[in-house]
C-alpha positions, 0 to 999 in steps of 0.5 A: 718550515718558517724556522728554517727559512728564519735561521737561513735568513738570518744565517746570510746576515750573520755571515755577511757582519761577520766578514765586514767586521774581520775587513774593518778589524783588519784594517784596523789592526795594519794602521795601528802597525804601521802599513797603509793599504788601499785597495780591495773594498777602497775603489773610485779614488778621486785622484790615481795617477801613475808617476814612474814605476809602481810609484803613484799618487792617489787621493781616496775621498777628497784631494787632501788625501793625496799620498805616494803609494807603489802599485801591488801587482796588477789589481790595481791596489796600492801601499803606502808603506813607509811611504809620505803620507797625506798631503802631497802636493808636489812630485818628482821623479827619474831614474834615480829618485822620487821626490815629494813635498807635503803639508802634514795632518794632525790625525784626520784634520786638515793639512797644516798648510804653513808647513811643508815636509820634504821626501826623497826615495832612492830607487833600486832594483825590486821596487815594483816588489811591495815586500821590498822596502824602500829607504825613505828620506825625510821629512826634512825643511825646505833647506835640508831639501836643497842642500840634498837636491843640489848633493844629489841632483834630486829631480825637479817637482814636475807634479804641482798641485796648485790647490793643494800647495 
């Protein structure tokens, strides 16, 4: 009788590793393609803020992790697909447009913050859709960016984040 309860035992705990290495090995599998997902088994971000639309600005461990991702449904995930990645620290949006300015990463070291790379997205109808791609504009210096902003009227950075900047 102690066999069965040894294999039923030890089958839990093989179940259990074996469904942490396909979230891992998934996980793994969407970076190197591309996408940025969070969400799922990520929760309790430091920062998670709503700025217009599916559109918000979330921060995962610490604040340097600060991304623009679009909201998936109402989970309560999100996706950075295509999107600024890690560091924002300004961000603007109406109607037409989300803005961002960010400090670039090398790999997962800190933010290069003697550089900032500027963003833009058009918005158009669907957005709230994550399958619906979005054109993303940049990165571009900061007079790329105001040559844009003054053609366009892009909007004002009205989110600063003075201990990112």
């Amino acid at each position: 009788m102690r066999w069965l309860y040894m294999l039923v035992f030890h089958s839990r705990r093989l179940i259990y590793l074996l469904a942490l290495f396909a979230v891992v090995a998934l996980a793994v599998i969407a970076r190197q393609a591309g996408h940025l997902y969070l969400g799922g088994i990520i929760s309790g971000f430091v920062h998670d803020e709503v700025l217009d639309g599916p559109y918000r600005l979330v921060a995962i461990d610490i604040s340097e992790d600060m991304l623009l991702c679009r909201t998936i449904g109402n989970s309560g995930d999100c996706v950075g697909d295509g999107l600024p990645k890690p560091t924002v620290f300004q961000a603007g949006w109406n109607a037409q447009y989300i803005v961002v300015a960010r400090h670039p990463r090398q790999g997962q070291g800190a933010p290069n913050r003697p550089v900032s790379e500027f963003y833009y997205i058009q918005r158009k109808a669907g957005e709230e859709n994550v399958l619906t791609r979005v054109s993303v504009v940049g990165p571009l210096t900061e007079g790329e960016y105001q040559e844009e902003k003054s053609r366009l009227q892009l909007p004002e950075f009205s989110r600063i984040f003075d201990d990112l900047k």
